[in-house]
DRENDO-1510 file (C-alpha; in Angstrom, 1 decimal, always signed):
<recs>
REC; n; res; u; v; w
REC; 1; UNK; +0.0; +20.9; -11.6 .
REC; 2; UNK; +2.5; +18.8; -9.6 .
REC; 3; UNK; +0.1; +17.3; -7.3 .
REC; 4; UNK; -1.9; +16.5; -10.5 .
REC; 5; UNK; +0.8; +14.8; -12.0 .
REC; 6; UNK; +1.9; +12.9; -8.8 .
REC; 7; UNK; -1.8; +11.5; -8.5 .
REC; 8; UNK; -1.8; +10.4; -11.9 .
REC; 9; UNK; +1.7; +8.6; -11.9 .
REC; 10; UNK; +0.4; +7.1; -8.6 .
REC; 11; UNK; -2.7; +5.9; -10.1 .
REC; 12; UNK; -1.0; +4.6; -13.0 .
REC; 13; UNK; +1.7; +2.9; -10.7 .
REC; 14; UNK; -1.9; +0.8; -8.8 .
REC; 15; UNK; -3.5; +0.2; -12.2 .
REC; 16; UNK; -3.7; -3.5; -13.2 .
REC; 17; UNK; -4.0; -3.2; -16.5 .
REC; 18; UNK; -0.2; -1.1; -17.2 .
REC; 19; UNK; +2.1; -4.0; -17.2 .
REC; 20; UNK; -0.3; -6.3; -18.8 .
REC; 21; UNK; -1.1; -4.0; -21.7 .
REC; 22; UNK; +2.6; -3.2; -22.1 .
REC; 23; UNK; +3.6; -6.9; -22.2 .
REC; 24; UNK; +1.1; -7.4; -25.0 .
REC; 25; UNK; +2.8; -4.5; -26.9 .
REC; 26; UNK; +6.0; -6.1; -26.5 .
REC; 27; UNK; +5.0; -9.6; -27.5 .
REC; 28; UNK; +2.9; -8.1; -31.1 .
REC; 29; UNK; +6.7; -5.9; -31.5 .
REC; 30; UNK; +8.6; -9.1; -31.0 .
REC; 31; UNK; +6.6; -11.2; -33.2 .
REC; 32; UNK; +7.1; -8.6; -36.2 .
REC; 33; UNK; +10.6; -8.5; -35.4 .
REC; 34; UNK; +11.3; -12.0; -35.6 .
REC; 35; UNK; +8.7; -12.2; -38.6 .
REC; 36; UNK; +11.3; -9.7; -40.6 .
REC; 37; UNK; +14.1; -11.8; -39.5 .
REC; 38; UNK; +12.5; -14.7; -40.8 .
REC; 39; UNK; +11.8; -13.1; -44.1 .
REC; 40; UNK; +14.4; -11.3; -44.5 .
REC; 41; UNK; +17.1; -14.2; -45.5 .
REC; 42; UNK; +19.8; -13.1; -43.1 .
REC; 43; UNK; +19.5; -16.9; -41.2 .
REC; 44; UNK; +21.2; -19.4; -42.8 .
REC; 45; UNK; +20.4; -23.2; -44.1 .
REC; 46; UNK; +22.4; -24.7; -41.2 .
REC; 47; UNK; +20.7; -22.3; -38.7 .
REC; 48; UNK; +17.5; -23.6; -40.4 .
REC; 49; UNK; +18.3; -27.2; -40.9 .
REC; 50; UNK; +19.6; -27.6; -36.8 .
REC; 51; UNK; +17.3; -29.5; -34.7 .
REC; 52; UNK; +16.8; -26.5; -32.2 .
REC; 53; UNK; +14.7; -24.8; -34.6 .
REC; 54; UNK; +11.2; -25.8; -36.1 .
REC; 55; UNK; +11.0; -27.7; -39.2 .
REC; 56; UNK; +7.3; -28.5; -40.0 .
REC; 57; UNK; +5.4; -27.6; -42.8 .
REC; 58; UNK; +2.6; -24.4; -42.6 .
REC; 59; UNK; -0.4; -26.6; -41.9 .
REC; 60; UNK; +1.8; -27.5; -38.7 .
REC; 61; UNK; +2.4; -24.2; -38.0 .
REC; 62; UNK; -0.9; -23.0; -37.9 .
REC; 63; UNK; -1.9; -26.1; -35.3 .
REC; 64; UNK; +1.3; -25.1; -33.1 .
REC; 65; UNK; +0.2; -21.6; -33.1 .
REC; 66; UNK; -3.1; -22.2; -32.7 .
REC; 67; UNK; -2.8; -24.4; -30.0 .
REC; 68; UNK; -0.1; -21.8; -27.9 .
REC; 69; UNK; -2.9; -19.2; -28.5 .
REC; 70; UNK; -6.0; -20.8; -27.3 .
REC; 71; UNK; -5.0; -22.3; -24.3 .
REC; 72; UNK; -2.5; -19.6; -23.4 .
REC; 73; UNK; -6.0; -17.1; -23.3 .
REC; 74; UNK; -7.5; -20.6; -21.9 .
REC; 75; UNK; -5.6; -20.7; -18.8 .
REC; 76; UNK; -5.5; -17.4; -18.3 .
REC; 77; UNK; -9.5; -17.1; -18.4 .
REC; 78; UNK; -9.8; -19.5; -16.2 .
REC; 79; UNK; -6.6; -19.0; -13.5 .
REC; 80; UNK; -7.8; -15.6; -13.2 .
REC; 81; UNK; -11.9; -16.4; -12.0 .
REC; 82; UNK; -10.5; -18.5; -9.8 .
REC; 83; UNK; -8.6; -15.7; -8.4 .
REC; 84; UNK; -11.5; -12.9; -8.2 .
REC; 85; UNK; -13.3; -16.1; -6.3 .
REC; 86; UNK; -10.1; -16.3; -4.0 .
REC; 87; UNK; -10.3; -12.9; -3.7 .
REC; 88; UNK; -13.8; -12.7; -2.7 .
REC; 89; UNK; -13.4; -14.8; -0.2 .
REC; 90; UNK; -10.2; -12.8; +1.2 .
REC; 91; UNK; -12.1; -9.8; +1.3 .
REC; 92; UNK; -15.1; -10.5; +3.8 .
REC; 93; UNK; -12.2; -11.7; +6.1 .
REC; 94; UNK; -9.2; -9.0; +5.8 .
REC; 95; UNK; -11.6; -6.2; +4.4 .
REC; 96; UNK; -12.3; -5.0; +0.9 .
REC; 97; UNK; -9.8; -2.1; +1.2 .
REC; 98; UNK; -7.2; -4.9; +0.9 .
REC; 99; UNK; -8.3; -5.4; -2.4 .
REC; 100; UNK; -6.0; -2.8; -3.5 .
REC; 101; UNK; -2.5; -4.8; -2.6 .
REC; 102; UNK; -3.6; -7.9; -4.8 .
REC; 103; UNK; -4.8; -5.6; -7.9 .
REC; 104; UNK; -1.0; -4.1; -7.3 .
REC; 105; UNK; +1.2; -7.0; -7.1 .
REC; 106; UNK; +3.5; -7.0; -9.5 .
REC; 107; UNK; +3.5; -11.0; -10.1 .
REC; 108; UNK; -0.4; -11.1; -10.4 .
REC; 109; UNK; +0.5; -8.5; -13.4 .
REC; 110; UNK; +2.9; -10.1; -14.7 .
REC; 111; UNK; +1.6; -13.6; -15.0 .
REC; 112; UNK; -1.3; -12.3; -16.5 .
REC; 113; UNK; +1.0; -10.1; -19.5 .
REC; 114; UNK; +2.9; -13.0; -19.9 .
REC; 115; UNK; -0.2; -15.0; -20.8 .
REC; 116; UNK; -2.0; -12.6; -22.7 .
REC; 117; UNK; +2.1; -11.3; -24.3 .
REC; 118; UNK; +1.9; -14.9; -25.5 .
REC; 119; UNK; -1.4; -14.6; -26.9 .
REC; 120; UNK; -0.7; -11.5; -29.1 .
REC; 121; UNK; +2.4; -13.1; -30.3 .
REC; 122; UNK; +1.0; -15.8; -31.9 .
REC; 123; UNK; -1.8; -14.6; -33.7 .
REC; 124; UNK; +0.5; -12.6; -34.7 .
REC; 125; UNK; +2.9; -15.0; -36.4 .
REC; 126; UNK; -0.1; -17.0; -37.1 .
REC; 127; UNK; -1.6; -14.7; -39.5 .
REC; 128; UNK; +2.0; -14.5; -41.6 .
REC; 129; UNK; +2.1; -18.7; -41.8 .
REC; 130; UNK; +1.7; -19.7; -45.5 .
REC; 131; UNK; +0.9; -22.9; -46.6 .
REC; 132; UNK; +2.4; -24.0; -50.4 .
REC; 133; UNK; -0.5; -24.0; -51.8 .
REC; 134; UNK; -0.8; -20.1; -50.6 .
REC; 135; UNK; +3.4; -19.2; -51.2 .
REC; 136; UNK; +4.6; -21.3; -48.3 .
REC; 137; UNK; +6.5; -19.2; -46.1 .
REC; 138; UNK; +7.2; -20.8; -42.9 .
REC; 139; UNK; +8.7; -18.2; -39.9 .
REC; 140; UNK; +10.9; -21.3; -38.3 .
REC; 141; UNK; +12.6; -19.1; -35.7 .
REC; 142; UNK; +9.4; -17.3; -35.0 .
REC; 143; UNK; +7.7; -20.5; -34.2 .
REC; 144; UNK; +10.8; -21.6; -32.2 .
REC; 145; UNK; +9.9; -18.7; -30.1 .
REC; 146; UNK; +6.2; -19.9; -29.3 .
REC; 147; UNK; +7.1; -23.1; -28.8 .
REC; 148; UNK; +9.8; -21.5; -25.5 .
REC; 149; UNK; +7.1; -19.0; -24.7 .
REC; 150; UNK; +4.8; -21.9; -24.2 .
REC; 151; UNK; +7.2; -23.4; -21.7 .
REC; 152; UNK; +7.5; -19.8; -20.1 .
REC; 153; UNK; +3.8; -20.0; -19.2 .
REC; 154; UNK; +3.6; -23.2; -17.9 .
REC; 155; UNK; +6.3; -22.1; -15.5 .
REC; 156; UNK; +4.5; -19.3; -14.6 .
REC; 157; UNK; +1.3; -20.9; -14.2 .
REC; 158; UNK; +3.3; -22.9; -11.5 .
REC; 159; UNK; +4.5; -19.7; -9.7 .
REC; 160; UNK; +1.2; -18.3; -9.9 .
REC; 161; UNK; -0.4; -21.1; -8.2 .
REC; 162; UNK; +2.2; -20.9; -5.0 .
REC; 163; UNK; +2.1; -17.2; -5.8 .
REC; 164; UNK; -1.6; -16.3; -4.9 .
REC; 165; UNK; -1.4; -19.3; -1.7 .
REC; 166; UNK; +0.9; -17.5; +0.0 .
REC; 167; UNK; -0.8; -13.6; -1.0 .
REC; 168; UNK; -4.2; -14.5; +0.4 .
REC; 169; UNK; -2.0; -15.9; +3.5 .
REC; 170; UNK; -3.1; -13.5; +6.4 .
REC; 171; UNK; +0.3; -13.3; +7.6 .
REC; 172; UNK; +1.6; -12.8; +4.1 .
REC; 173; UNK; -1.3; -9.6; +4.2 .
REC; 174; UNK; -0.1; -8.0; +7.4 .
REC; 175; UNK; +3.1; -7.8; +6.4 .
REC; 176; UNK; +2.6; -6.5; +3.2 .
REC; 177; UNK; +0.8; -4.1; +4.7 .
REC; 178; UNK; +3.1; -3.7; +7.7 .
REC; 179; UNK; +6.0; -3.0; +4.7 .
REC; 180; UNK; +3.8; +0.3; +3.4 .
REC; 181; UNK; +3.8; +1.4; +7.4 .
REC; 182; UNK; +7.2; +1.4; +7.0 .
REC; 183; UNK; +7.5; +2.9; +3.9 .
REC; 184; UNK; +5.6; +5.3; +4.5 .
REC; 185; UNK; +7.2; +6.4; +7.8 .
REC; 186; UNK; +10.3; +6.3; +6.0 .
REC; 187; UNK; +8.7; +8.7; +3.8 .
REC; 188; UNK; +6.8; +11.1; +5.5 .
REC; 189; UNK; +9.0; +11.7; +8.9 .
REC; 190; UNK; +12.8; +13.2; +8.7 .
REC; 191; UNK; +15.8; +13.1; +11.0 .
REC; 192; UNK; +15.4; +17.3; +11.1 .
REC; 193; UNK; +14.2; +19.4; +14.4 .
REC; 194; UNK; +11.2; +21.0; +12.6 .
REC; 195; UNK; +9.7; +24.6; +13.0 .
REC; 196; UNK; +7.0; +25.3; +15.2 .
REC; 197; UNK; +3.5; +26.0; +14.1 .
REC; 198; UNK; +2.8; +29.8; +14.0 .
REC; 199; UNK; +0.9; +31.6; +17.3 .
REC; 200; UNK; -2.9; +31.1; +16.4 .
REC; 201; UNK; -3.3; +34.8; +16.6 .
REC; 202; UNK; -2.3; +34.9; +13.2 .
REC; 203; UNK; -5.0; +33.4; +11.7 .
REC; 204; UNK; -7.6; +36.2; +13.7 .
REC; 205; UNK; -8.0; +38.3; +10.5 .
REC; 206; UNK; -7.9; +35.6; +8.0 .
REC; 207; UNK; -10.3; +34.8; +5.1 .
REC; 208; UNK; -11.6; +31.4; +4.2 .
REC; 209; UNK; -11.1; +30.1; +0.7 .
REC; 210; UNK; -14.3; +27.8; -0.4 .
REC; 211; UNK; -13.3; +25.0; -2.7 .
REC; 212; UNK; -16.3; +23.8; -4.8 .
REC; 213; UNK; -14.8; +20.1; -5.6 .
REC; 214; UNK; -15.5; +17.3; -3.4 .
REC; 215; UNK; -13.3; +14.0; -2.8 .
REC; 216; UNK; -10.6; +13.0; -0.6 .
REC; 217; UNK; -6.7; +14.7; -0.8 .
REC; 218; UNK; -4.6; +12.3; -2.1 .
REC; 219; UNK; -1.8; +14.3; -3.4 .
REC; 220; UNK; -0.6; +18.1; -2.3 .
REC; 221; UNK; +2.3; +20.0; -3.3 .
REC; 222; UNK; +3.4; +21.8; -0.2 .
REC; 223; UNK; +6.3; +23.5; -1.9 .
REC; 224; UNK; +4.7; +25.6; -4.6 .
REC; 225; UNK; +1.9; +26.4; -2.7 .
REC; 226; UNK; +4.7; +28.0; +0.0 .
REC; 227; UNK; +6.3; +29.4; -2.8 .
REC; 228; UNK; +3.5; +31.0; -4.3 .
REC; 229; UNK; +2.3; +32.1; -0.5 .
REC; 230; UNK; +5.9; +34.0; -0.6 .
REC; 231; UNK; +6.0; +35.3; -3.9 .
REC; 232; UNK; +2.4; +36.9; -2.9 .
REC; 233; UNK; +3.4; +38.0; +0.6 .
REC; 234; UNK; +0.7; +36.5; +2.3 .
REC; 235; UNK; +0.5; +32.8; +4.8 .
REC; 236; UNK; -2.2; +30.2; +3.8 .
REC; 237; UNK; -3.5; +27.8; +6.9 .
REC; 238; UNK; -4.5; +24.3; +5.1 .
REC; 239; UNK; -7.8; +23.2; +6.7 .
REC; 240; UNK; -7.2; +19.5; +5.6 .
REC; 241; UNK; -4.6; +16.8; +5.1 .
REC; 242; UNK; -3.9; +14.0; +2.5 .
REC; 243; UNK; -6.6; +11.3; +3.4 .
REC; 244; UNK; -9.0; +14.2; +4.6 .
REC; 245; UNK; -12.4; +14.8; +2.9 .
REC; 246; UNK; -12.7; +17.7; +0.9 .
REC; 247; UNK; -16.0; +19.0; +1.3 .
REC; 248; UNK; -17.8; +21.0; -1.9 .
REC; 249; UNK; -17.9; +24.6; -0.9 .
REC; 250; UNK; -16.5; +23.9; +2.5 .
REC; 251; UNK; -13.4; +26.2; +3.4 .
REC; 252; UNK; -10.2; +24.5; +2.4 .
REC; 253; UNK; -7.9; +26.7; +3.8 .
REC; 254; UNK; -7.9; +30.0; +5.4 .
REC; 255; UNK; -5.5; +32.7; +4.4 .
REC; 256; UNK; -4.6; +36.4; +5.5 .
REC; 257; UNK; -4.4; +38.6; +3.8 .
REC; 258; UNK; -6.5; +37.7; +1.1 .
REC; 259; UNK; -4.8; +38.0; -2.5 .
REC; 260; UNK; -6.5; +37.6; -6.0 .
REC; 261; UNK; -5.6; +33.9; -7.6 .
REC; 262; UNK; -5.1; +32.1; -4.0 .
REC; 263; UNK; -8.6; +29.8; -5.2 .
REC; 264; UNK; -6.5; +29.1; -8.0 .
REC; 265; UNK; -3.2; +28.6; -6.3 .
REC; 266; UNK; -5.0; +25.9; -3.7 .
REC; 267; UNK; -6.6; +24.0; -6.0 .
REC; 268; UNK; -3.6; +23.3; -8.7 .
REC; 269; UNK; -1.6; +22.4; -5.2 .
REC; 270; UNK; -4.1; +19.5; -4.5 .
REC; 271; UNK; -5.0; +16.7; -5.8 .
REC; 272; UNK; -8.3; +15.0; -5.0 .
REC; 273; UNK; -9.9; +11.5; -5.3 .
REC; 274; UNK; -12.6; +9.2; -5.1 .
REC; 275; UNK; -11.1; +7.0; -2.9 .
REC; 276; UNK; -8.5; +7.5; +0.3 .
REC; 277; UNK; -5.3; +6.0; -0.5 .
REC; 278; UNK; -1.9; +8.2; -1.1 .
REC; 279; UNK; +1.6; +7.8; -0.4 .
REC; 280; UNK; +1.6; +10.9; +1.5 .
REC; 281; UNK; -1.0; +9.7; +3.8 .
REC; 282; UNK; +0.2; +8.1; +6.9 .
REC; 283; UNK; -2.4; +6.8; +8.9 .
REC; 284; UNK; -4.2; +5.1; +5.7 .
REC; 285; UNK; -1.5; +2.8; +5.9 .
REC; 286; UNK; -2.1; +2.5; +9.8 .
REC; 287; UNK; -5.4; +2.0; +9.5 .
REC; 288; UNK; -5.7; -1.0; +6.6 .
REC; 289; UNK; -3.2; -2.8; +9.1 .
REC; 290; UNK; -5.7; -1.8; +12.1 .
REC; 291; UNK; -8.5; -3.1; +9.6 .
REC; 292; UNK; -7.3; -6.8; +9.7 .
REC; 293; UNK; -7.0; -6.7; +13.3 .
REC; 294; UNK; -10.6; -5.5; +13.9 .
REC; 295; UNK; -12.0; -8.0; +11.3 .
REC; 296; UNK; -10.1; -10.7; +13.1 .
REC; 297; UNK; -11.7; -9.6; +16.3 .
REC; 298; UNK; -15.2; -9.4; +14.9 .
REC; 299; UNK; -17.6; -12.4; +16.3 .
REC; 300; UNK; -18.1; -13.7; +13.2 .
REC; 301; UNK; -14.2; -14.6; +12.8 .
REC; 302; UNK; -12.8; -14.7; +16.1 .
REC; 303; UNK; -9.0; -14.9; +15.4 .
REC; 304; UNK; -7.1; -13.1; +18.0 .
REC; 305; UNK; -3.9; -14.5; +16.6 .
REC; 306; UNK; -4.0; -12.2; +14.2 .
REC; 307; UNK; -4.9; -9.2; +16.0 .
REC; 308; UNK; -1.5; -9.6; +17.9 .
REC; 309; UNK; +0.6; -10.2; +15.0 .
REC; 310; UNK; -0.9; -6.5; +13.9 .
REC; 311; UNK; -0.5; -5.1; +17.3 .
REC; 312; UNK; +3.2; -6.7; +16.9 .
REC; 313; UNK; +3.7; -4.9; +13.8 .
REC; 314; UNK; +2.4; -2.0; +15.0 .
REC; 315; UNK; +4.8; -1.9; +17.7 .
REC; 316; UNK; +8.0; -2.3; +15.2 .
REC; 317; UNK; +6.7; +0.6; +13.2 .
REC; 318; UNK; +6.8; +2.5; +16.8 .
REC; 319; UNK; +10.0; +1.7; +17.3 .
REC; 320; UNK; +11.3; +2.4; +13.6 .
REC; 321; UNK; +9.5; +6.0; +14.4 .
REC; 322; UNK; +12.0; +6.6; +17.8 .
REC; 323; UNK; +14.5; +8.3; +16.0 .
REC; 324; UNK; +12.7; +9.9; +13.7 .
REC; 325; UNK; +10.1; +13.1; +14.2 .
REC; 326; UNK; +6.9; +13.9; +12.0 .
REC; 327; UNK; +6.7; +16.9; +9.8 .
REC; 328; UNK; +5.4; +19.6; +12.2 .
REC; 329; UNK; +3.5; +20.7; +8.8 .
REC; 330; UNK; +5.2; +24.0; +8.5 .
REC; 331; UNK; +6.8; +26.0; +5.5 .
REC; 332; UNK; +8.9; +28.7; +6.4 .
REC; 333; UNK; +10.3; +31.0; +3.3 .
REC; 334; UNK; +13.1; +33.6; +4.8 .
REC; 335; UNK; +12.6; +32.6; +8.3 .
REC; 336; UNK; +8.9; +33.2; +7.8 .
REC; 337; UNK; +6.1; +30.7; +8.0 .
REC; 338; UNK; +4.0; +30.9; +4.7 .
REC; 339; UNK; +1.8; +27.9; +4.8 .
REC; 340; UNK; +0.4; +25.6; +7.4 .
REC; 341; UNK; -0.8; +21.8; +7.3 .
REC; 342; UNK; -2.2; +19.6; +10.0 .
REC; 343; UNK; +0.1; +16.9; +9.7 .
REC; 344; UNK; -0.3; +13.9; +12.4 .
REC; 345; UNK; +1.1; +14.2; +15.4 .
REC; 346; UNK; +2.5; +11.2; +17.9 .
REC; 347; UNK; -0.7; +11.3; +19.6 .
REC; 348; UNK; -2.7; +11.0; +16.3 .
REC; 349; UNK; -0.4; +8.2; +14.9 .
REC; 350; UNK; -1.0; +5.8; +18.2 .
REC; 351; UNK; -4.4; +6.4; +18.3 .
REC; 352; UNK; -5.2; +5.4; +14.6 .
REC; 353; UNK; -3.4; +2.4; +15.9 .
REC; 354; UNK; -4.8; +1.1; +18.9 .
REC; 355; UNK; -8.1; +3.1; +19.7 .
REC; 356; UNK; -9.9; +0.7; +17.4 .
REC; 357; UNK; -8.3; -2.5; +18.3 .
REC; 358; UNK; -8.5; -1.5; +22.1 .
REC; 359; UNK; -12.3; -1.3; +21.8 .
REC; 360; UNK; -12.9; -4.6; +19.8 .
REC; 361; UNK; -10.6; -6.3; +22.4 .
REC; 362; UNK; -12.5; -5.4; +25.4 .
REC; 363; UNK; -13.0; -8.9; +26.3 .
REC; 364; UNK; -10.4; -10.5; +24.8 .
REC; 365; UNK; -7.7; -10.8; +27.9 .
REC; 366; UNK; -4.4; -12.3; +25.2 .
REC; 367; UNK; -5.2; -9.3; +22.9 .
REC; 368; UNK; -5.0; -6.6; +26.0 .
REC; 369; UNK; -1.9; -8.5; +27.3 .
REC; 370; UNK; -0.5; -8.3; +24.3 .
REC; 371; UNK; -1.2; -4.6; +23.9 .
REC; 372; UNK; +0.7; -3.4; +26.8 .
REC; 373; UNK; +3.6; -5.8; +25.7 .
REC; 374; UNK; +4.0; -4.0; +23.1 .
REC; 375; UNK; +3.6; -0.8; +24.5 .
REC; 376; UNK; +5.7; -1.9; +27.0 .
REC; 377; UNK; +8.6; -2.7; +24.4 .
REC; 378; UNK; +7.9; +0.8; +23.1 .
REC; 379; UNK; +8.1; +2.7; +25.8 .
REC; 380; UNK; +11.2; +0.8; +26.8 .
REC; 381; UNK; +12.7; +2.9; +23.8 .
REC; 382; UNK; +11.4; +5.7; +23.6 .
REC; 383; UNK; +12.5; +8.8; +25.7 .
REC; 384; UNK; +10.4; +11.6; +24.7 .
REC; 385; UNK; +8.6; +12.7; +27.1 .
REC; 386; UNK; +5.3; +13.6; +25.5 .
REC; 387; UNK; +5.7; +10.7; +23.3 .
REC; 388; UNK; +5.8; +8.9; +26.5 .
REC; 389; UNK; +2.6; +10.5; +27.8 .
REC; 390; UNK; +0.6; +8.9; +24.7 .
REC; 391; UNK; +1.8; +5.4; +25.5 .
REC; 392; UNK; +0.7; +5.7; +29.2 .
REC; 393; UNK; -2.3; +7.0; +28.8 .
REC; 394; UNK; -3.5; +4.4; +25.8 .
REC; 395; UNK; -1.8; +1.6; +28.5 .
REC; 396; UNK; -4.1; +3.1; +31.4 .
REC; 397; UNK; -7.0; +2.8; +28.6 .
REC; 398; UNK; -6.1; -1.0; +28.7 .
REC; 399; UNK; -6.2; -1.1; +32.3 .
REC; 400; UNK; -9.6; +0.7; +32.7 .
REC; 401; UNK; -11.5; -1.4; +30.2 .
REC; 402; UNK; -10.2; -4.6; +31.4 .
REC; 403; UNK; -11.4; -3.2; +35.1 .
REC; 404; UNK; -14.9; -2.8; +33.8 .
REC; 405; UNK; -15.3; -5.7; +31.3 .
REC; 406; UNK; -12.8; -8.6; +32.4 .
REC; 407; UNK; -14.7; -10.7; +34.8 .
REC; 408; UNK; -12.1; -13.4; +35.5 .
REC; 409; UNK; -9.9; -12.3; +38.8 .
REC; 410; UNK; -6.6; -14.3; +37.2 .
REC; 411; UNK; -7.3; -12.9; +34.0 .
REC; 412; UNK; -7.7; -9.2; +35.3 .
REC; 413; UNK; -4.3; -9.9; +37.8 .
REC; 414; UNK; -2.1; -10.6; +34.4 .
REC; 415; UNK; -3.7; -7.3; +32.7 .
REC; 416; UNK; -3.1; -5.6; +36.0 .
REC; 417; UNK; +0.6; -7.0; +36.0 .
REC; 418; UNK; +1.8; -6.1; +32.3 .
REC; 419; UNK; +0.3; -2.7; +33.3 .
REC; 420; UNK; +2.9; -2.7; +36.2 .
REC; 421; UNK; +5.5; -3.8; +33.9 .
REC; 422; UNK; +4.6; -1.0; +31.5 .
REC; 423; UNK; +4.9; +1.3; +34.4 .
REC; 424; UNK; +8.3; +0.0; +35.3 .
REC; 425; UNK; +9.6; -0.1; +31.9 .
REC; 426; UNK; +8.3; +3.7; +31.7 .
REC; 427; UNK; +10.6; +4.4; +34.4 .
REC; 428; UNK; +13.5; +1.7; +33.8 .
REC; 429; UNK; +13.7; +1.2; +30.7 .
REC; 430; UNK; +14.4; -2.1; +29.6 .
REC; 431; UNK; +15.8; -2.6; +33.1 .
REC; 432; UNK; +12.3; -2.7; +33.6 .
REC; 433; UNK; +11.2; -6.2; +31.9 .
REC; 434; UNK; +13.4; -7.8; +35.3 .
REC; 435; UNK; +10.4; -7.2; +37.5 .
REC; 436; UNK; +8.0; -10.4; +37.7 .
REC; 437; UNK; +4.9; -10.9; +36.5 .
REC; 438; UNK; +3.2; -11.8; +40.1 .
REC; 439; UNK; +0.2; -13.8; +39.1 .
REC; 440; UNK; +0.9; -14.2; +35.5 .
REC; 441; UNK; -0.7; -17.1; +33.6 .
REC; 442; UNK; -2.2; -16.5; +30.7 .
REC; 443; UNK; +0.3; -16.7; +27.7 .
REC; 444; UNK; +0.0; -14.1; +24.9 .
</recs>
């Protein structure tokens, strides 16, 4: 039940339509607000007869109001098709998946319920406006209202003009995106020493649980589960991980011994999705980032600019992860592991980040040289030794490929020299960046 409820607070965090829909609430509440003020008497003649407040007639009204409400829904028509067409044309360069952090951003949202916030309040005042002939009541500080809210969207329309310029900015993307790394690292990786994963043998006499639902784990509640594993004196072995497929009838989990309700128990501990995406999922994050990159790459765009500014923000998130380690995955209850998850590991983390671009960069000499900078800057920090392993061997992945696919003799001396410099950094640390680059002339 608390995985359900995560995902649906999450989902309801990403929809678009929230703070719209709640702005519109808040402008029909305000308008029946000020509309009972009005009414009510409470405002006196001097209030009423000061030039800061409106003092036209009810056929005046009604044009006012009429005009704040039509082109207020106008604009907002029309600003937002532009954007989808923006958006579009975002898309086929940084990837669809993208999509997500423009649908998300909280000034897209809020320009549009201040738009459509406006709208509701003045049909709302509108439909109160009486004319003599029809009891002539006039809301004046109502209409004073409408008249400010109109100058509130013209302001906004100018933010949301800069606003979406600088979001469909490809720089602006990766480091949005670069942010949920971060964020997401901060998240899901802890300061603790963390237990070890059980000896396999455990798991020689266990029993699979099937799981007829189908979709991708976005949310999972690793503490009740553990606590219900205890409670029932038994150790469940998680077969997937947020961002995993869930397969239907495929075994989710295995578990020994076997104990009546432990389908149930599984399922109310996940959470599952149509689409991969969840704040407990580290390498989705990793991978949108890697997404730009390899789009950038692509022959149809050709922009290996931006595959080093990923591969540069890549390399931060590396060196925000030094101090920290991953969850080993492991919930112990009294000293005793009760449940198991396949959480990344370091060597999982740095291949979701460079396999990818490693392969679209084969011939691409700045974009390898840039790789084993950054690796290089890495490993400069980093003094753990197997951590230290999956640098060098992605590095000597550089090195190979640019052996069998670089062609150039200068451009394969420079890719063979920032290996050397990786090597020496390995060993040096950042003592290591004092050794020249024999050879070096390609800038990167």
């Amino acid at each position: 039940m608390i995985a359900r409820t995560r995902k649906f607070i999450g989902d309801l965090s990403e929809t678009f339509w929230l703070i719209p829909a709640v702005m519109v609430l808040i402008g029909i509440a305000t308008a029946l607000g000020l509309l009972q003020i009005d009414g009510s008497g409470l405002i006196s003649s001097t209030i009423l007869d000061s030039r800061w407040l409106y003092d036209g007639g009810g056929t005046g009204a009604r044009t006012l109001l009429g005009a704040v409400a039509s082109s207020t829904i106008g604009v907002a028509g029309t600003v937002f098709s532009i954007t989808i067409a923006a958006l579009s044309l975002a898309a086929g360069q940084m990837g669809p998946r993208l999509l997500r952090n423009f649908t998300r951003d909280r000034g897209n949202q809020i320009t549009l319920g201040i738009f459509l916030g406006t709208f509701s309040y003045a049909l709302i005042v509108l439909r109160s406006v009486r004319t003599q002939d029809e009891g002539a009541f006039v809301p004046h500080l109502a209409l004073s209202v409408s008249i400010v809210l109109a100058f509130v969207c013209v302001a906004t329309l100018v933010y949301f003009v800069g606003h979406m310029a600088s979001r469909i900015n490809v720089d602006t993307v990766i480091e949005l995106v670069s942010e949920d790394v971060r964020a997401a690292i901060a998240n899901l990786t802890t300061e603790k020493q963390q237990p070890l994963p059980p000896p396999k043998a455990i798991w020689r006499n266990a029993e699979p649980v099937l799981d007829a639902r189908y979709g991708y784990l976005q949310q999972f509640d690793g503490d009740g589960l553990a606590d219900w594993a205890a409670e029932h004196s038994t150790a469940i072995r998680l077969l997937v991980r947020p961002g995993d497929y869930v397969f239907p009838d495929a075994p989710i989990a295995l578990i020994s011994p076997m104990v009546d309700g432990a389908g149930e128990a599984i399922r109310a501990a996940t959470a599952l999705g149509s689409r991969r995406g969840s704040t407990a999922d580290l390498e989705f994050s990793i991978r949108q980032l890697v997404e730009v990159a390899v789009r950038a790459l692509s022959p149809g765009i050709n922009d290996p600019h931006t595959a080093m500014s990923v591969l540069d923000r890549l390399g931060a998130a590396l060196c925000e992860l030094v101090p920290r380690k991953l969850t080993s995955g492991v919930y112990l209850r009294e000293d005793r592991p009760v449940l198991v998850i396949a959480n990344p590991d370091y060597a999982g983390v740095t291949n979701a980040m460079f396999h990818m671009i490693r392969q679209n960069a084969v011939n691409s000499t700045a974009v390898l040289i840039r790789l084993l900078d950054v690796l290089a800057s890495v490993v400069s920090c980093e003094h753990e030794p197997l951590r230290v392993l999956s640098l060098q061997g992605h590095a000597d992945l550089v090195l190979g490929d640019a052996e069998r696919h670089i062609s150039t003799p200068a451009d394969l001396a420079d890719i063979r020299a920032r290996h050397a410099r990786f090597v020496a950094m390995k060993i040096d640390g950042p003592f290591g960046a004092l050794e020249p680059l024999e050879q070096s002339t390609n800038c990167a």
